[in-house]
C-alpha positions in Angstrom: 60.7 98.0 -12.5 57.5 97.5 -14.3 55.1 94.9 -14.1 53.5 93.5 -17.5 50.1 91.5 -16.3 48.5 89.4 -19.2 45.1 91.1 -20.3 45.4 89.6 -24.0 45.9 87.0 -25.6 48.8 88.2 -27.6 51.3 85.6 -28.7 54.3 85.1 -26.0 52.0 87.5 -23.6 50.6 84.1 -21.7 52.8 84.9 -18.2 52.6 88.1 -15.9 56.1 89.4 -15.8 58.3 91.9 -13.8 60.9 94.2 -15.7 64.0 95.6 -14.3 65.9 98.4 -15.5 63.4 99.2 -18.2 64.4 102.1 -19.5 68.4 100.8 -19.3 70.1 99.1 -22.7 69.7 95.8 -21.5 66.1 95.5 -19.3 66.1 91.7 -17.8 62.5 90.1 -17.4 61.4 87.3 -15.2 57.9 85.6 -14.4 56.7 85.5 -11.0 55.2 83.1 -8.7 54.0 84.8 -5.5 53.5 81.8 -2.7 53.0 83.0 0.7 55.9 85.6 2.2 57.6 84.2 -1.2 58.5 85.8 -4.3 59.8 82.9 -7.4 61.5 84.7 -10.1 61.6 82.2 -13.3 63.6 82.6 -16.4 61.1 81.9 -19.3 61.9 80.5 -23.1 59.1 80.0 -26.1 57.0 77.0 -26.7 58.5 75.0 -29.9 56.0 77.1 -32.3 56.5 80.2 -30.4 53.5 81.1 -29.6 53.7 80.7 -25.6 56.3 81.5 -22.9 57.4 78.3 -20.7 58.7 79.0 -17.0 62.4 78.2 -17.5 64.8 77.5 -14.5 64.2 79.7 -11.1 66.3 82.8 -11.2 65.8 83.9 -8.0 63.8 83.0 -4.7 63.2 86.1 -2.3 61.9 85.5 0.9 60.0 88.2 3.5 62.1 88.8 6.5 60.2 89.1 9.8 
């Protein structure tokens, strides 16, 4: 995995992100909202002029085990 944390202000680079399977054919990215002992994972689309990402629907919710 790699984790892309916005220090820019490139277009669509608004969101910190998390990459899996980077160096694979199809790498799969996800923003991430870290809330407690929980980890969001958000799908994310562009703005209508493209110049921002939007969270999208939650992909995944992973939760700490004690």
């Amino acid at each position: 995995y790699w984790i892309n944390v916005d220090l820019n202000t490139d277009p669509m680079d608004n969101l910190d992100e998390i990459v899996f399977n980077i160096y694979k054919n199809h790498p799969k990215s996800y923003s991430f909202k870290i809330n407690a002992d929980t980890l969001n994972l958000y799908d994310t689309r562009a703005n209508a002029d493209s110049t921002e990402l939007i969270l999208d629907k939650l992909a995944y919710k992973l939760v700490r085990q004690k």
